[in-house]
C-alpha positions in Angstrom: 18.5 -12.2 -12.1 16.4 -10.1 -10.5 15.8 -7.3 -12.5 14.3 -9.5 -15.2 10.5 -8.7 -14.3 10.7 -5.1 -14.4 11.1 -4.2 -18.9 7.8 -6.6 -18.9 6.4 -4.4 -16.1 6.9 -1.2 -17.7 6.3 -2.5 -21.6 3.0 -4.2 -19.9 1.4 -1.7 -17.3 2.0 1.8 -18.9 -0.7 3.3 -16.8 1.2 2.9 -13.8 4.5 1.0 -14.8 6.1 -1.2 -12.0 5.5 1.2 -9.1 3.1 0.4 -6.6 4.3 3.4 -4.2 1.6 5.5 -4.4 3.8 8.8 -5.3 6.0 6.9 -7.8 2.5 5.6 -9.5 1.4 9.0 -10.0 4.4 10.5 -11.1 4.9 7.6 -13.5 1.3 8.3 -14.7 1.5 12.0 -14.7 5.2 12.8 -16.4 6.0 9.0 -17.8 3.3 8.9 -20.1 2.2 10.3 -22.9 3.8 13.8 -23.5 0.6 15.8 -21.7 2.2 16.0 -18.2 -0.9 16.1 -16.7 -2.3 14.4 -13.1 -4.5 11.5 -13.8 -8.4 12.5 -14.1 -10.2 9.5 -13.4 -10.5 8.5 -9.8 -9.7 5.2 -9.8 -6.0 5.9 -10.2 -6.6 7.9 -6.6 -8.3 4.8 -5.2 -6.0 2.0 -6.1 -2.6 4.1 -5.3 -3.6 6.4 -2.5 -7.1 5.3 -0.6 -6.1 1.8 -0.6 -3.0 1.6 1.0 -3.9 3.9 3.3 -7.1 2.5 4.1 -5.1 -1.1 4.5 -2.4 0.3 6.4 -4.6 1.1 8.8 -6.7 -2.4 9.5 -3.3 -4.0 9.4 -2.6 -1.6 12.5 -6.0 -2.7 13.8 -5.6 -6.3 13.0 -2.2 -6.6 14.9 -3.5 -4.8 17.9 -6.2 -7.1 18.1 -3.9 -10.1 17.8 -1.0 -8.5 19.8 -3.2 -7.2 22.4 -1.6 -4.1 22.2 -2.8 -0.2 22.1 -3.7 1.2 18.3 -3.5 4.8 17.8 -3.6 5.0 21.4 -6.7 2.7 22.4 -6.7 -0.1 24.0 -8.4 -2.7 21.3 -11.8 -4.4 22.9 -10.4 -7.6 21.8 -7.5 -9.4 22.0 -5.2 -10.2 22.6 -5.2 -13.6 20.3 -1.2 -14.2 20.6 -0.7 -17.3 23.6 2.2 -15.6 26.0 5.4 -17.2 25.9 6.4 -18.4 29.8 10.2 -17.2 30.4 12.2 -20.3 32.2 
């Protein structure tokens, strides 16, 4: 059954419980919590749910342009591509 994992995950990881969207961490930090209602204070909260994925989002852009050969954010990549081209019949 799928949903099996998830009352480990939220008995287990109170700081964040089983979301790893960056809006559903915080708001599961800031209003699941504890009864302060607060936004967390210490930065790594900010760095694992919001900088990170961002900042990974992005080299996955840059890493597919590369290998795809295609345009990211607009410019053409200096490498790439690394995909062989199919022939058509």
């Amino acid at each position: 059954c799928p949903a099996v994992p998830i009352p480990p995950l939220i008995n287990f990881s109170p700081p964040a419980g089983p979301a790893m969207n960056p809006m559903l961490g915080t708001c599961w930090d800031a209003f699941g919590v504890g009864h302060s209602f607060e936004f967390p204070s210490d930065n790594e909260h900010y760095f694992v749910y919001w900088l990170a994925p961002c900042v990974s989002a992005i080299l996955a852009s840059v890493s597919y342009g590369i290998y795809n050969g295609d345009r990211v954010f607009g410019t053409k990549m200096p490498v790439g591509p690394l995909k062989k081209k199919m022939k058509v019949a």
